[in-house]
ROTIPA-210236 format. One record per atom (N, C-alpha, C, O, CB): y negated, z negated, x negated. Coordinates in steps of 0.02 Angstrom, whole numbers, plus 32768, in hexadecimal, padded with zeros to 4 digits. Glycine has a CB too. Example, Ala and Ser with C-alpha at 12.3 -4.5 7.8 and 13.67 -1.06 7.14 Angstrom:
811C7E7A7D6C
80E17E7A7D99
80A57E7A7D6C
80A67E597D38
80E07E3C7DCB
80707E9E7D7E
80357E9B7D54
7FFE7E767D7B
7FC77E6E7D62
801E7EE27D40
END
This chain:
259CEF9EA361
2567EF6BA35A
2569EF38A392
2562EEFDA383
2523EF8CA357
2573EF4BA3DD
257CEF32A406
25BAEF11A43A
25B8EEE7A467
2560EF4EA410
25F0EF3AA41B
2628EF36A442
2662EF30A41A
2699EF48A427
262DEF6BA46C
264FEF05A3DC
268AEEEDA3B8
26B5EEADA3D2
26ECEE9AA3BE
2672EEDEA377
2689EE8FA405
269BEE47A41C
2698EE5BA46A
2669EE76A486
265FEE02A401
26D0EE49A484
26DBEE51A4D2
26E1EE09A4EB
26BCEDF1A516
2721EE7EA4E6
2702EDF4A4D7
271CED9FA4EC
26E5ED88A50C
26ACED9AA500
272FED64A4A9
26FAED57A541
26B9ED3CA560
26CCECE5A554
2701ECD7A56F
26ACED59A5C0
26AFECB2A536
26C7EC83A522
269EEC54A553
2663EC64A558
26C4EC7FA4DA
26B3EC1DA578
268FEBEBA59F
268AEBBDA56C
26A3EBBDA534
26AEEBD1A5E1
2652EB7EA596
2674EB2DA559
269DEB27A55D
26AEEB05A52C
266AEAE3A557
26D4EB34A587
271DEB0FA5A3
2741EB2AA566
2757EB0EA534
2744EB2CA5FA
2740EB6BA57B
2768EBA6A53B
2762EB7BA4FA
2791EB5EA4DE
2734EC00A529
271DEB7CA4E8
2708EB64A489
2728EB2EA48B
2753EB24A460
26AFEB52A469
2719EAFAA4C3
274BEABCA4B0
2788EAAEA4BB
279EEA75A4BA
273CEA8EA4C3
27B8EAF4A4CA
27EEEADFA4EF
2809EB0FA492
2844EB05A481
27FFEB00A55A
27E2EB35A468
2807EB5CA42D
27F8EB41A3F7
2814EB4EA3C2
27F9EBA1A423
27B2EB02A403
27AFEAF3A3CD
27E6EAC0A3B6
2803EAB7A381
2774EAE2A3C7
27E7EAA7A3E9
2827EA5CA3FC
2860EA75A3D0
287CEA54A3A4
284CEA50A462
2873EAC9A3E8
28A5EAE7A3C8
28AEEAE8A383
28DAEAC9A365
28A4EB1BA3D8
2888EB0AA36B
2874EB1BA319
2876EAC9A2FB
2899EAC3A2C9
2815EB48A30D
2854EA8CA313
2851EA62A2FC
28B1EA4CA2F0
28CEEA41A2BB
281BEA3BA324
28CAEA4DA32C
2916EA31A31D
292FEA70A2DC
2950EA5EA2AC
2953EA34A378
2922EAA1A2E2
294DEAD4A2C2
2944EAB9A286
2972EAA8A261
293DEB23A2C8
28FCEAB1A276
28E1EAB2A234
28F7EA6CA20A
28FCEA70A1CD
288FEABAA23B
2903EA29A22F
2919E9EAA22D
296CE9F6A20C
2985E9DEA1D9
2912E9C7A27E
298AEA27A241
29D2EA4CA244
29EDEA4DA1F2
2A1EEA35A1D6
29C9EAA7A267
29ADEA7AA1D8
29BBEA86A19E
29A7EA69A154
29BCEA7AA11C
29B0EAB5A1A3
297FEA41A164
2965EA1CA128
2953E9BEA135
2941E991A10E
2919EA4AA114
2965E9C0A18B
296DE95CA182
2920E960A17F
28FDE993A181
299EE92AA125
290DE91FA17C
28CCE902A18A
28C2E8FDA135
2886E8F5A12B
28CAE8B2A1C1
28D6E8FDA114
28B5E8F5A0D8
2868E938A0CA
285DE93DA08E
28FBE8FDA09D
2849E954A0E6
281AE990A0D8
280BE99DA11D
2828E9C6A140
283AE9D3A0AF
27DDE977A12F
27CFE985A15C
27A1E9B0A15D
277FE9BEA12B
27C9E95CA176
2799E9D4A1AA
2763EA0DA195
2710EA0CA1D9
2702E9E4A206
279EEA6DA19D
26F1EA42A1C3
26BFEA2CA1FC
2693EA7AA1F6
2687EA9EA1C6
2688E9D6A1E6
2683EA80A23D
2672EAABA258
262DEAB3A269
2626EA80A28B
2695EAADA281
25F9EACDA268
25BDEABFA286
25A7EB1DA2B7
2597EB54A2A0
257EEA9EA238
25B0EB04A2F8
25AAEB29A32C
2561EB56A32B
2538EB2BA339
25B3EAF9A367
2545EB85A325
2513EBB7A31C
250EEBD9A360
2534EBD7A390
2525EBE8A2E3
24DDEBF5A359
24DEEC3BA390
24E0EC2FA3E1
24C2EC02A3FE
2528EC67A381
2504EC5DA3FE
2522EC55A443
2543EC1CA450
2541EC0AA48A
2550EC86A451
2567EBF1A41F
258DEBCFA421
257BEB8AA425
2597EB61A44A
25ACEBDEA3FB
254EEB7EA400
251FEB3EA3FF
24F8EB29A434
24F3EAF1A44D
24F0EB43A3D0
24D8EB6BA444
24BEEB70A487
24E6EB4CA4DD
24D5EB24A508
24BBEBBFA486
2520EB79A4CE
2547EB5FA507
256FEB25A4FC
2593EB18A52C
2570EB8FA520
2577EAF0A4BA
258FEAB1A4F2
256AEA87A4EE
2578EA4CA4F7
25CFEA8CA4ED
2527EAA0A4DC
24EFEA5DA4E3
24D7EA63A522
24CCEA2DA53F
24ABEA5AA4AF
24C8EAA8A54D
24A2EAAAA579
24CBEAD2A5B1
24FDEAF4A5A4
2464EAC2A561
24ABEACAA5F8
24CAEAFBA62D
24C2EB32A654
24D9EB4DA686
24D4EAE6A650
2486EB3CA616
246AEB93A658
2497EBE0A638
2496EC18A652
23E5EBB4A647
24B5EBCFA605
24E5EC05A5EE
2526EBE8A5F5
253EEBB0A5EC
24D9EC1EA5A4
2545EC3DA612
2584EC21A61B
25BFEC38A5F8
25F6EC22A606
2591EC24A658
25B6EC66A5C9
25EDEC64A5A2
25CBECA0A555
259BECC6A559
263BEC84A5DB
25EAEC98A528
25CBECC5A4DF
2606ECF0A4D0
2641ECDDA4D4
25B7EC8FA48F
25EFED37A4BC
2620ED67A4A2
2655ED57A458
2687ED73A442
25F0EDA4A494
262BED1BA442
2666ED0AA3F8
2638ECBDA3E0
2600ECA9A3EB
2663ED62A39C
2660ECACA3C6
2668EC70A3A0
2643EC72A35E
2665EC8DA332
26B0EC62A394
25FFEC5AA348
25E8EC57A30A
25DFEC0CA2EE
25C5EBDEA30E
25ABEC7CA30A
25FAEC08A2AD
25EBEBDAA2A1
25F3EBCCA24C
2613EBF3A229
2609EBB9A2CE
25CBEB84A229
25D7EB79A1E3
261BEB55A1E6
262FEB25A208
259AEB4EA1BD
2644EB8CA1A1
2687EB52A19A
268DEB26A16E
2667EB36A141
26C4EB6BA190
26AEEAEEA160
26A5EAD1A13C
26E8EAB1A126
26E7EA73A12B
2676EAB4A14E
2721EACBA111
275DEAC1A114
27A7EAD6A0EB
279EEB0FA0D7
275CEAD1A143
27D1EAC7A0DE
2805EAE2A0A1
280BEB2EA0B9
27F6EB37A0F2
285EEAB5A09F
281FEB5FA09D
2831EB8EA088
2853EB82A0D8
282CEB77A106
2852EB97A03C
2890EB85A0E2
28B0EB78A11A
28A3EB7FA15C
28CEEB8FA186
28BBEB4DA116
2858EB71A16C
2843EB5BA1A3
2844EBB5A1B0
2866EBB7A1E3
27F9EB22A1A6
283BEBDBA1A8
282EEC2EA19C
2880EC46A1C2
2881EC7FA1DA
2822EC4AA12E
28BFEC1BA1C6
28F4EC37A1B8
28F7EC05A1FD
2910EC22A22E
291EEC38A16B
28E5EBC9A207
28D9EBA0A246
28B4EBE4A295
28CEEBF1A2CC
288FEB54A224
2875EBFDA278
2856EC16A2B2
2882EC55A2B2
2889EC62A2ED
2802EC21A2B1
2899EC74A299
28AAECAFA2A1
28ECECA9A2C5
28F2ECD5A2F0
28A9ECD4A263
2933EC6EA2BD
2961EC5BA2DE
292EEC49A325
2933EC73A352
298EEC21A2B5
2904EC17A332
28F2EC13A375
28D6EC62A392
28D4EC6BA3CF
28B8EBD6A37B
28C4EC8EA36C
28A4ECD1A39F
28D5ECEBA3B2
28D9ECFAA3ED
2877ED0DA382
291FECFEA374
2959ED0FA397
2962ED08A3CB
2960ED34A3F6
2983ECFDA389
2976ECAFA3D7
2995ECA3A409
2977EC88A45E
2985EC65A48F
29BBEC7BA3EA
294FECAFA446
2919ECA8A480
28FFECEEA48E
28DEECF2A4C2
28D8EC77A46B
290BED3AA45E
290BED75A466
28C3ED7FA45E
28B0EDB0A47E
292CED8AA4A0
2885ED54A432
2840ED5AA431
283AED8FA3F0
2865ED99A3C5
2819ED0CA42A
2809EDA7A3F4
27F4EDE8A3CA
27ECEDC4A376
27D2ED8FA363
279CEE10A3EF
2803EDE8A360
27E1EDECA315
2797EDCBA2FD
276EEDF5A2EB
27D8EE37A309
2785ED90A2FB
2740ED6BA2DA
2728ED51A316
26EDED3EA31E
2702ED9EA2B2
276AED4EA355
2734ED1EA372
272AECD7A37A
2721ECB9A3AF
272FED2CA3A6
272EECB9A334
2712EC80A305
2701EC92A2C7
2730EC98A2A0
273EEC4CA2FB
26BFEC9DA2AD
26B8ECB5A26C
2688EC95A23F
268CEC59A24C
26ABECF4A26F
266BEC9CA21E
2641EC8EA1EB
2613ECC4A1E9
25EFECC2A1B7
2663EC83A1AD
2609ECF0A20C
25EEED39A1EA
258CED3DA1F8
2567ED6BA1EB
2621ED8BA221
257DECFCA215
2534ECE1A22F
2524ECDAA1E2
24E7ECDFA1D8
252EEC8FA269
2546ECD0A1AD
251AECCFA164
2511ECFBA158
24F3ECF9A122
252AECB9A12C
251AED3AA16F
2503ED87A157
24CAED91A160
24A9EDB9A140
2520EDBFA176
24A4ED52A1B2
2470ED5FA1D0
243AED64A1BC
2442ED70A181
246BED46A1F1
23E9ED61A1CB
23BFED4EA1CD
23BAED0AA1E5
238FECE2A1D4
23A7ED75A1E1
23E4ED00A20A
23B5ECC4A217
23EDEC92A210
23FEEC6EA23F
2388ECC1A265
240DEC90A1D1
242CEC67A1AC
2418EC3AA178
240AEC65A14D
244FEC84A198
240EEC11A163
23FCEBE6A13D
2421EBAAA130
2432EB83A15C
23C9EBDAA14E
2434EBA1A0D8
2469EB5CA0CF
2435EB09A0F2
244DEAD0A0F6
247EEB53A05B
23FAEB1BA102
23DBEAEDA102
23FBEACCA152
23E9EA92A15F
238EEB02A0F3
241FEAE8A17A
242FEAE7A1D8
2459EAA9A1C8
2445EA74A1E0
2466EB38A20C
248BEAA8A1A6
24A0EA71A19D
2492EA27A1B3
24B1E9FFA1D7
249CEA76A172
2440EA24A182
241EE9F5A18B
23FFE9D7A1C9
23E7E99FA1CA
23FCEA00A16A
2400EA0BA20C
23DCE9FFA23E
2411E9FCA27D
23F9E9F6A2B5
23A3EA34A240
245EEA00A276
248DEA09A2AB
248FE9CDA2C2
2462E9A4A2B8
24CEEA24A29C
24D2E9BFA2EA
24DBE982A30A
2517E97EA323
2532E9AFA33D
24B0E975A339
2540E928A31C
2571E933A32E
258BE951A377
256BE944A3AA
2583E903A31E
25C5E97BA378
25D6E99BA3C8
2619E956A3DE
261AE926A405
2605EA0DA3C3
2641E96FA3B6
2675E951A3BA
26B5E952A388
26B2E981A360
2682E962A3ED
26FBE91FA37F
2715E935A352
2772E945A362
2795E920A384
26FEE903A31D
277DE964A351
27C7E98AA378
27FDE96FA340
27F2E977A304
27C7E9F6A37D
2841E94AA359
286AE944A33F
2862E920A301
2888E92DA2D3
287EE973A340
2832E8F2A2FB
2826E8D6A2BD
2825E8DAA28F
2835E8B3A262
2832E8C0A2B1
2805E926A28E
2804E952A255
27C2E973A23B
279EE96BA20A
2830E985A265
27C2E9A2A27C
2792E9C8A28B
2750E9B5A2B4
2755E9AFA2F2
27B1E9F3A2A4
2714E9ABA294
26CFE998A298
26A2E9D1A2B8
269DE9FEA28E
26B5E985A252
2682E9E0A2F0
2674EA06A30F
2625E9E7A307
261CE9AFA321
269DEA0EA34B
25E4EA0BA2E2
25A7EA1BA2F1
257DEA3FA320
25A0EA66A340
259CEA2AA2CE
253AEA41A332
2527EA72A34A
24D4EA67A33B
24BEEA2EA32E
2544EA7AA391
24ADEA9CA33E
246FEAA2A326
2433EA7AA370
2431EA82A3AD
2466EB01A313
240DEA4FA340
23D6EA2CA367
23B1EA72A38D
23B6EAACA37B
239BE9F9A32E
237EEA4BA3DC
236FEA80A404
2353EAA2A3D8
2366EADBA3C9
234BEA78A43F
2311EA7BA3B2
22C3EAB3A398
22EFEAE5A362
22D7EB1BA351
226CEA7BA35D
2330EACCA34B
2341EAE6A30D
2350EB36A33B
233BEB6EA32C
238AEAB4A2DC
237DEB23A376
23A1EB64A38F
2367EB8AA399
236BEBC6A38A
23D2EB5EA3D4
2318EB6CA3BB
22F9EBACA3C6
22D9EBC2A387
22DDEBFFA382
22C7EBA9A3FD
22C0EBAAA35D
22C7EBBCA31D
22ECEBF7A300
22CFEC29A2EC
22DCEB8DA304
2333EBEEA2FF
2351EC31A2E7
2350EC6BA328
2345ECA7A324
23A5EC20A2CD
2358EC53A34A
2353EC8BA38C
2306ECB0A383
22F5ECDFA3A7
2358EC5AA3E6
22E3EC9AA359
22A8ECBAA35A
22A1ECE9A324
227BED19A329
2275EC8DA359
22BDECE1A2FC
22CBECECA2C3
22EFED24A2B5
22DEED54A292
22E4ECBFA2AF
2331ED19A2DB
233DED6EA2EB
2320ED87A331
231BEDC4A337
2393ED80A2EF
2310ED67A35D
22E7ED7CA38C
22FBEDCCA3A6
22D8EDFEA3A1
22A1ED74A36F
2332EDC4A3BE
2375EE09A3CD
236CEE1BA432
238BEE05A462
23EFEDD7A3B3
2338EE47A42A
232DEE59A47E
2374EE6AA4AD
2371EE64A4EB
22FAEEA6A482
23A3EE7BA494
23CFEE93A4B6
2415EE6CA4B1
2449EE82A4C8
23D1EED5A4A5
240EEE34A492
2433EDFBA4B0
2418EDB4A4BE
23E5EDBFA4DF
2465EDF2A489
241DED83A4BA
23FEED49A4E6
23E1ED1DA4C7
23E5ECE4A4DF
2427ED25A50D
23B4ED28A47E
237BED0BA45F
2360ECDEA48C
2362ECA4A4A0
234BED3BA449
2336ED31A497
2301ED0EA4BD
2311ECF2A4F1
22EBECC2A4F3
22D1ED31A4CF
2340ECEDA533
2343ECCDA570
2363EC81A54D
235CEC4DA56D
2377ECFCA5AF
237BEC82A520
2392EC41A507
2367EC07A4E3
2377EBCCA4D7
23C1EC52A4DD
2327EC2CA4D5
22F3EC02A4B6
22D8EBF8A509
22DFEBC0A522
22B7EC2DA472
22BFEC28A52C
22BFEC09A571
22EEEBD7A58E
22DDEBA8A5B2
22C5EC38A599
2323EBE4A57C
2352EBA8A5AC
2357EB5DA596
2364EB2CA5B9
23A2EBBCA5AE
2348EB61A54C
2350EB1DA513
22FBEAFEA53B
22F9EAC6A555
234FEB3CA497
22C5EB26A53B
229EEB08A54F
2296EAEBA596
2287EAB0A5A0
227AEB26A53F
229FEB10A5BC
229EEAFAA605
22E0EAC1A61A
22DBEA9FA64D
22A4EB44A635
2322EABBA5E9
233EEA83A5EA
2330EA44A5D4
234AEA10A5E8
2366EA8CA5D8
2300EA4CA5A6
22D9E9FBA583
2291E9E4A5AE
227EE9AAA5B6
22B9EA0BA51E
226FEA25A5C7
2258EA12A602
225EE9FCA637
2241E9C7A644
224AEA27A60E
2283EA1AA664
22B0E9F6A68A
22D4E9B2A683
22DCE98CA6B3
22D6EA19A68F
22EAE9A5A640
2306E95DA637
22CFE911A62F
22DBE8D5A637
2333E966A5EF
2280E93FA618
2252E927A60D
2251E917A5B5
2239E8E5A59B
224FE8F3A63E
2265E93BA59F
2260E92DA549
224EE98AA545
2279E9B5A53B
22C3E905A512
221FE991A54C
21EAE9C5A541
21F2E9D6A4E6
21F2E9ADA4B8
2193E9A1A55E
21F7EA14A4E4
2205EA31A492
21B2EA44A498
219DEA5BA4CD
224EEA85A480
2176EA36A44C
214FEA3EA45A
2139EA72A41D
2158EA6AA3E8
2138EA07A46D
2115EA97A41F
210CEAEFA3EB
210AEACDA39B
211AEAEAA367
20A0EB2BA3FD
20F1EA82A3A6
20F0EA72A354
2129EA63A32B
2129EA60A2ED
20C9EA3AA346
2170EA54A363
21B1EA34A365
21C8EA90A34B
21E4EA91A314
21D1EA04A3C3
21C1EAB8A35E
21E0EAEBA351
21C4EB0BA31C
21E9EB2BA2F6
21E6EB0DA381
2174EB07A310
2160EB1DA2CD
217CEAF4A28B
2170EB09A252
2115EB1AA2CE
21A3EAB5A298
21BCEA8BA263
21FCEA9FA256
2210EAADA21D
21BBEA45A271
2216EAA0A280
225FEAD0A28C
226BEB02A257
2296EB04A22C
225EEB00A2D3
2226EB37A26A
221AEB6CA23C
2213EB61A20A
223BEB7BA1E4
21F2EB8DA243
21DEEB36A1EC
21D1EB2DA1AB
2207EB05A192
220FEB06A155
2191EB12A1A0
2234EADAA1BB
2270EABBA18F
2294EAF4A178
2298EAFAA13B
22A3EA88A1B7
22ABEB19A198
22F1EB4EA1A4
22D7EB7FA15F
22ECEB80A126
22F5EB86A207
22A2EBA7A181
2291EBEDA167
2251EBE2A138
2236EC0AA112
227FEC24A1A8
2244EBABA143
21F8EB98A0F4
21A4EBA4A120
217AEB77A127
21FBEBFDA093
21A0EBD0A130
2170EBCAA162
216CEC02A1A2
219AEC2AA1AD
2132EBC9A13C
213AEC00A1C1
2136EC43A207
2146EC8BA1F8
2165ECAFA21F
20E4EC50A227
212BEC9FA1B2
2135ECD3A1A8
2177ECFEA1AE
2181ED3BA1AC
211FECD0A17C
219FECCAA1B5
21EEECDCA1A9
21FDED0CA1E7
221AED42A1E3
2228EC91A1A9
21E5ECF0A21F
21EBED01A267
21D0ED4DA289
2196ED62A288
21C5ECC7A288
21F0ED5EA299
21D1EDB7A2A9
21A3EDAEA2BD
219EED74A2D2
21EEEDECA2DA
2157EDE3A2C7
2107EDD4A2F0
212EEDE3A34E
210CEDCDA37C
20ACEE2DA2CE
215FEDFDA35A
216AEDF9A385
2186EDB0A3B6
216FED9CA3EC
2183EE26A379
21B5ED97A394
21D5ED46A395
219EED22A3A4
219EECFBA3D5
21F8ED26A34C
216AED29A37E
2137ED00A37C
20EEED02A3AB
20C5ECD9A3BE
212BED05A33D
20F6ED3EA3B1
20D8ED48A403
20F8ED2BA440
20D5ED0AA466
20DAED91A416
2135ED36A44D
2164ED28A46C
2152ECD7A477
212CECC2A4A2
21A5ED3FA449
2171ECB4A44B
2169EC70A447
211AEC45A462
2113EC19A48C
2177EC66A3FA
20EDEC64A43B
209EEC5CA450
209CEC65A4AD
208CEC39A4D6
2066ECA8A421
20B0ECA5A4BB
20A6ECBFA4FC
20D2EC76A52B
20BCEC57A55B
20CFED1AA502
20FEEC70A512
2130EC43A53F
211FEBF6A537
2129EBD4A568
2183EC50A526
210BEBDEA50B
20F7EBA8A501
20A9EB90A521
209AEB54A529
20FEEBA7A4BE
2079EBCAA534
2042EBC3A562
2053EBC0A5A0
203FEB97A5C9
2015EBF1A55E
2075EBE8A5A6
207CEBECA605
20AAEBAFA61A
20A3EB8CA64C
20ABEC3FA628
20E3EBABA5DE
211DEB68A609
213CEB88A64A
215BEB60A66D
20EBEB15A62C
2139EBC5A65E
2172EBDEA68D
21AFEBECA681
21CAEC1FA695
2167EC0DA6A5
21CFEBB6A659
21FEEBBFA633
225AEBDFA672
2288EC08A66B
21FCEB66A603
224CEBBCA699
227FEBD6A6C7
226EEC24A6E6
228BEC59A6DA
2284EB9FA703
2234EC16A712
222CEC65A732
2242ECA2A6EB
2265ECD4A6F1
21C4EC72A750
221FEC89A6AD
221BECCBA669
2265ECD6A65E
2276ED0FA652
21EFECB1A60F
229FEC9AA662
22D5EC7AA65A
22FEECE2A677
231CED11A65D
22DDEC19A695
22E0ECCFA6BA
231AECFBA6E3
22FEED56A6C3
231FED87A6B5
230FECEAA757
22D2ED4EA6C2
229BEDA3A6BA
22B3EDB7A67D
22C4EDF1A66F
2233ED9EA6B2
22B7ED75A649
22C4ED9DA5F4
2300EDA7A5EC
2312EDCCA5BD
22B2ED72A5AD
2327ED90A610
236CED8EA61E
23A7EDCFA635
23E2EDDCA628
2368ED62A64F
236EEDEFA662
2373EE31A68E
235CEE61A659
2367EE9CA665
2341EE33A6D8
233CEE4FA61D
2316EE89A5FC
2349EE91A5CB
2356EEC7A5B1
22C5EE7DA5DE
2371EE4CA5BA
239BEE52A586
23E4EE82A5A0
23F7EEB8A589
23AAEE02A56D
23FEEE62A5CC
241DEE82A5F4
242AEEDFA600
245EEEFEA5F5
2400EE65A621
23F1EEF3A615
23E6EF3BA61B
23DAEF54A5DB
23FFEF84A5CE
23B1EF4DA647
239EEF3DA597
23BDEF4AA55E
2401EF48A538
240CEF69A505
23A3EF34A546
2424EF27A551
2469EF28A52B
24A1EF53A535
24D1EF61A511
2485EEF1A532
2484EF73A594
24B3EF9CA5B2
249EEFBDA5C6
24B4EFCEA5FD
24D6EF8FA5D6
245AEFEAA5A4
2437F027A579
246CF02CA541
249FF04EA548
23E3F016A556
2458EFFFA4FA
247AF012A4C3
24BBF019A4CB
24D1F045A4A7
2471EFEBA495
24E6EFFCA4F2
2522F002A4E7
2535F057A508
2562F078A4EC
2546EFBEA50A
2515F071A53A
250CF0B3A545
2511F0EEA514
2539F11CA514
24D7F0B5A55D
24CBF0DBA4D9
24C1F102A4AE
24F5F0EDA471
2501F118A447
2479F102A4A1
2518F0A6A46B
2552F0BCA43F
258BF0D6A453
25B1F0E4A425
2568F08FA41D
25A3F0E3A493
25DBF0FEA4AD
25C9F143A4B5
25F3F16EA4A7
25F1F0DEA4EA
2585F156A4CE
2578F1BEA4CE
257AF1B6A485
25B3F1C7A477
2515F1F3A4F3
255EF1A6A44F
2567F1B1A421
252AF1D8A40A
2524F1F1A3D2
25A1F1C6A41F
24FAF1DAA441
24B2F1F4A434
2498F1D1A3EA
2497F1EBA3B3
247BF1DBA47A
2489F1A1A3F8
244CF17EA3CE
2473F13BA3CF
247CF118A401
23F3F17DA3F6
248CF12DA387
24CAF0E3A39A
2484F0B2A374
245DF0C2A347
253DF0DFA35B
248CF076A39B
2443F034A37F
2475F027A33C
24B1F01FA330
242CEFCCA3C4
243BF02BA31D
2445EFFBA2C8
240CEFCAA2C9
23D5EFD0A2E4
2438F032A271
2422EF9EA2A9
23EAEF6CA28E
23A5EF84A27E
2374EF67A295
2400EF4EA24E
23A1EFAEA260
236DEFE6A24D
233AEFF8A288
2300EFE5A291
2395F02BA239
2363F022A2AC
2336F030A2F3
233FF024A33B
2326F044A36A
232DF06CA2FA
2378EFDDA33E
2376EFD4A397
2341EFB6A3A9
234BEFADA3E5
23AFEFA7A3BA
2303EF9DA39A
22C4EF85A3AF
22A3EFC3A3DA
2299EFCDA416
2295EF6DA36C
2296EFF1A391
2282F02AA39E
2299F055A3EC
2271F076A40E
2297F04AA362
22E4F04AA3FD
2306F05FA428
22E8F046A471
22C9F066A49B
2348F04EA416
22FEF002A471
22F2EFCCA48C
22ADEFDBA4BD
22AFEFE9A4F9
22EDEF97A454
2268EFD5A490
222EEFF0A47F
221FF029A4C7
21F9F023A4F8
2237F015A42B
2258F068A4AF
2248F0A0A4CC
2270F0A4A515
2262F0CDA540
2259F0D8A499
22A2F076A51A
22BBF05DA553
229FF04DA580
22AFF069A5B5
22D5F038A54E
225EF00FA583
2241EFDDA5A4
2201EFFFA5AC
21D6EFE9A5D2
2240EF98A583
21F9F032A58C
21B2F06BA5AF
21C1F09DA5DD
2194F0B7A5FE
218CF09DA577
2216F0B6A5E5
221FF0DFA618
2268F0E9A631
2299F0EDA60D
2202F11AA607
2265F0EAA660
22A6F103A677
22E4F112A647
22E8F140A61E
2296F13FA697
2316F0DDA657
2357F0E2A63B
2367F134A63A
235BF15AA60B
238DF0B3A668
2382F145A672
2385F190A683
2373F1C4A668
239DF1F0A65B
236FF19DA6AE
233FF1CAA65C
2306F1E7A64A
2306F1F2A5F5
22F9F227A5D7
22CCF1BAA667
231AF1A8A5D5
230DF1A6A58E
2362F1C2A57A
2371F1DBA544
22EFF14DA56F
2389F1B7A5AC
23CBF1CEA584
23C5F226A598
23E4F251A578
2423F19EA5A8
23ADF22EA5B6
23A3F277A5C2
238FF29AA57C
23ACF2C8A560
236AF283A5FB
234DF274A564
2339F290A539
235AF294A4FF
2366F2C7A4DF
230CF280A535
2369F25CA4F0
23A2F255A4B8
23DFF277A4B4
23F1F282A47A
23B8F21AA4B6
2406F28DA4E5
2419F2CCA4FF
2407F300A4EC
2435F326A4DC
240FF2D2A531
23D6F314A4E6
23BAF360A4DF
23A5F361A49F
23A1F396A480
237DF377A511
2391F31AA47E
2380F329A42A
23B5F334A420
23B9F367A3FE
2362F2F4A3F3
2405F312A434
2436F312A3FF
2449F35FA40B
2455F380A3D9
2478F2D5A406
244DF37AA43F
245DF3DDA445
2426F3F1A40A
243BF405A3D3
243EF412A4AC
23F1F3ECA414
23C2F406A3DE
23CDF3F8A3A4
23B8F428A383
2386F3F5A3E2
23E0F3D8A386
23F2F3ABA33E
2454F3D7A321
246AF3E7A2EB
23FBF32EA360
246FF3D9A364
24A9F40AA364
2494F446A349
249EF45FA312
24C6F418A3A6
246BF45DA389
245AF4AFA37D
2452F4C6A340
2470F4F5A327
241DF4C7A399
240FF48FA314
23EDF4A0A2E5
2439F48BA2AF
240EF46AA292
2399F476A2E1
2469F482A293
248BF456A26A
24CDF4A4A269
24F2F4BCA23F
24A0F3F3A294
24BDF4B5A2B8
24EEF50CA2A3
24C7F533A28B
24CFF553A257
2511F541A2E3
2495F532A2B0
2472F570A278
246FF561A236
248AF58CA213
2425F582A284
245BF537A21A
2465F517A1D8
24B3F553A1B9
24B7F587A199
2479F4ACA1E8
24E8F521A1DD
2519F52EA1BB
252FF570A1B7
2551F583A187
2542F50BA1CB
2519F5AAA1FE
250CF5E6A202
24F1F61DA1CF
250BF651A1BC
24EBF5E1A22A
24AEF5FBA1BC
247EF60AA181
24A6F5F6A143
24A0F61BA113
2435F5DEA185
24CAF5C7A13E
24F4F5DAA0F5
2534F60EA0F5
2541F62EA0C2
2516F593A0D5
2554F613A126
2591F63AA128
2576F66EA117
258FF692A0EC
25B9F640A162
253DF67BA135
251FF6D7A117
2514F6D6A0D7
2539F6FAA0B5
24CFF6FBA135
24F1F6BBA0BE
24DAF6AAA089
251FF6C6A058
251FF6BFA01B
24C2F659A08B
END
């Protein structure tokens, strides 16, 4: 769940592979079909703004011949990058919608081919709310989008992001009651930098909790219950909670021989 993507990608990186894929993809089909990309996620994030410094993979909408598929996969070769790290696989998401399209913006365009998008600010905190994912960088990134338009003096204001919402996802409801606390809480205070570094540290130590419990093999996070996990993390001691989890999984053993004990007699 967590450790399918190792790669650590800067802006430099995204623009030094997209450049790539764009010639490859040119390589093979000429400028007649051109194609275009619209940047999502981690990715969108980092070449609009500068408080993140690099994303575990590449998400984005494709928009392009058949080919372009046979383009990224020659650039991961030859660059030795993992399996999808350029993909499409953000439409599986929640917080996907054909409507993003409508709200991106030009980035830039590579090799006179390839058209590079990326998602407006309110839009990014919008979906970041949406999946609103504690244990990677949602939330410090709706912090960072804000405290960068502040700082520039073009202030993102709660009604700019409730429109966001209701463009994207139809209305508030879409948004977890948690996201939406979140957002409320952060949008009163405006400590958007100090919260910047704190939610950051929380994401952080949640992620390298879970990645713990998918390598013991205790309790691996699913979609289902890493909140829940998460949850039971941030009330007590790391230590402490893998201990326990520890001792259910012997108990859950114990009980699973006797089981199988109780039929052999049988």
């Amino acid at each position: 769940m967590l450790s399918e993507h190792r790669t650590e990608f800067t802006k430099q990186a995204i623009d030094n592979y997209l450049r790539e894929v764009a010639k490859a993809y040119r390589k093979q089909i000429g400028k007649k079909m051109p194609a275009e990309m619209v940047l999502v996620g981690g990715a969108s994030v980092l070449v609009n703004y500068g408080f993140r410094e690099m994303t575990t993979d590449i998400d984005a909408l494709i928009h392009a011949a058949s080919c372009m598929k046979d383009a990224i996969n020659e650039v991961g070769d030859r660059f030795s990058l993992p399996n999808g790290w350029l993909n499409a696989d953000f439409k599986n998401t929640d917080s996907y919608t054909p409507k993003l399209i409508e709200f991106s913006r030009y980035y830039k365009t590579y090799a006179n081919v390839l058209t590079i998008r990326t998602i407006s600010a309110e839009y990014l905190i919008a979906m970041k709310l949406r999946s609103g994912r504690r244990y990677k960088n949602d939330l410090s990134d709706i912090l960072g989008i804000l405290a960068a338009h502040k700082k520039g003096n073009e202030p993102i204001a709660m009604a700019q992001i409730q429109k966001a919402v209701s463009d994207l996802y139809g209305d508030w409801s879409a948004v977890p009651p948690a996201s939406q606390k979140f957002i409320r809480d952060v949008m009163d205070g405006e400590r958007y930098e100090t919260l910047y570094e704190e939610i950051q540290h929380q994401e952080l130590e949640a992620k390298d909790f879970l990645l713990q419990l998918e390598e013991s093999g205790l309790d691996a996070p699913t979609a289902s219950n890493v909140d829940a996990i998460v949850d039971s993390m941030q009330r007590q001691d790391t230590d402490s909670l893998l201990e326990l989890l520890r001792k259910r999984q012997e108990q859950q053993n114990t009980a699973q021989k006797g089981e199988r004990k109780k039929g052999q007699e049988r």
